[in-house]
Structure formats: C-alpha cells, structure tokens
N, C-alpha and C positions, 0 to 999 in steps of 0.2 A: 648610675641612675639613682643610688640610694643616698650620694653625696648629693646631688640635684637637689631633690626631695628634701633634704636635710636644709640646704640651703634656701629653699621656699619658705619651709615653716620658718624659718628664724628671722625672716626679715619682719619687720616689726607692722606692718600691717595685717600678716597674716593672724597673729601672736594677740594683737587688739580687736580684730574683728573676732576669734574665737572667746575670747575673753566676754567681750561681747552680746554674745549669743549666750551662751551660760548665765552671766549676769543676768539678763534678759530674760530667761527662760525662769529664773527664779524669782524676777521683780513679777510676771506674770500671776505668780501665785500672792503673793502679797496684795497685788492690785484686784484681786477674783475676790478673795476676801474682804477686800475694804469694800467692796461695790459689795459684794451679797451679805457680809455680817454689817455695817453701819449702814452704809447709805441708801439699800433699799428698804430696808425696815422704816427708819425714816420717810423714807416717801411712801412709803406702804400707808405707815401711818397717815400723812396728809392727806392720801387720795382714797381712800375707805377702810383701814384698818389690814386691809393685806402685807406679809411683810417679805411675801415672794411676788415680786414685781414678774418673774416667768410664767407669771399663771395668768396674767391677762391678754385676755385674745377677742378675738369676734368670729365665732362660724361665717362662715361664709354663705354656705346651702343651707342654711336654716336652721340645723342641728341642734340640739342642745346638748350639753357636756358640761360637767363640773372642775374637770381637771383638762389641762391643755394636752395631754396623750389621748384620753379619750375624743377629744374633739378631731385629731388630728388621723386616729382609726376611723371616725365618721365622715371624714370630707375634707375638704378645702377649709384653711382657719389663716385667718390675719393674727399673727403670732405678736404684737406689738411690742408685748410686756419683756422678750425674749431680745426682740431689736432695740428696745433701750436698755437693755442690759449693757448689753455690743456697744451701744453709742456710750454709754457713762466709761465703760471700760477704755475706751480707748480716747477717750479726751480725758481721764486719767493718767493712760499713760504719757498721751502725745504730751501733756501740763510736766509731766516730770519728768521726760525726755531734755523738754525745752530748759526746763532748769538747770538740770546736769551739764548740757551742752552751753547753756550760757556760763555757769559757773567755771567749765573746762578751760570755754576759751575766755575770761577775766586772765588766767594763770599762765596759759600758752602766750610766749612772749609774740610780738607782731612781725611780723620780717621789715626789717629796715628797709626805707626805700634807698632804691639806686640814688647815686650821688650823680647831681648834674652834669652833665658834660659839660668839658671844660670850655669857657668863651675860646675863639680864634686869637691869635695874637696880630698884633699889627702887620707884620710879616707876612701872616699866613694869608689877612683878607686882601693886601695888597696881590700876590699870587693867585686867590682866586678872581680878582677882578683883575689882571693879566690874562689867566686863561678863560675866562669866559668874552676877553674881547677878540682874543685870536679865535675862540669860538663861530663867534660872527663873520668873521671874515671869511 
C-alpha cells in the first residue's frame, strides 16, 4: 500500500498540482497586498479620500454607523466596498494566472499531428472495387 502511495505522489501531476497550490497560496498574499497597499488607496483617493475601500457600505435598515462592524452589529448592511475588494483581487489574479498559463504554454512544445494515412495503391483500390461489386451481388 505504501509503494502505491508512493507511486501516486511521483507521477508528475500529482507533484505539479501540489506545487501548485503552495505557489498559489503564496501569490495570494502578494496579490492582498497589491489590492490593499496600492490599489485601493488609489482609488480611495479618487472616490473621496478613503484609502480602505472595506469600509464602504449602505445600512440597509436605516442605521447609522461609522465603521462597517458597527453597522453590521446594527442590522442588515450592503458591504460594497468589501465586494470590490473580492472583485479587484481576483481579476488580479485570474490577469496573472492567464499570463503564466499563456507564457507556459509559448515553451510547452505542441504534439505533432498524426501523419496522413497513407493513399491506397493501385492494387489495393482495384480489390476494393472487386469486393464491393461481389458485394452487390
């Protein structure tokens, strides 16, 4: 069982999907960063000087709150500012996803296509139009 085992992890997808996932798990933190230290300050600034894009919300029941946990211990809150967080983050990643993946496959060579089958030879089409007249018969 433990040679099995062994023989799972080594086959090389298992080896690249965990790869992978690590990768992944670390580009995560890079890209949290790039959205909350550059990019929302930036837009912070465009859209009123805020430079935490989490803190914009709309009570829903009327509430007032200053900060988005307060409003969200008062009631029902459209958290906006939270869900474009979410959206930059991951059209960040999916953007350099797509890169990597286009760059991979430039390097990964293309599988050759199959090679024609070969024409019939004279012989051969004469035998098949022999057997397809005994066919008929």
């Amino acid at each position: 069982m433990l040679n099995e085992f062994r023989t799972f992890i080594n086959r090389g997808n298992v080896l690249d999907l965990a790869v992978g996932v690590i990768i992944g798990a670390a580009f995560t933190a890079i890209i949290n960063s790039l959205v909350n230290d550059i990019i929302n300050p930036l837009l912070g600034l465009l859209v009123g000087g805020r430079t935490d894009m989490s803190n914009y919300f709309l009570p829903l029941a009327g509430q007032t709150a200053t900060t988005l946990a307060e409003a969200r211990a008062a009631g029902p809150v459209l958290a906006y500012g939270s869900f474009l967080n979410a959206v930059i983050n991951f059209l960040l990643v999916a953007f350099v996803i797509f890169l990597i993946v286009r760059t991979a496959n430039r390097f990964n060579p293309k599988p050759a296509e199959p090679p024609a089958l070969p024409q019939p030879t004279p012989s051969e089409r004469l035998l098949a139009e022999i057997r397809d007249l005994l066919a008929q018969r």
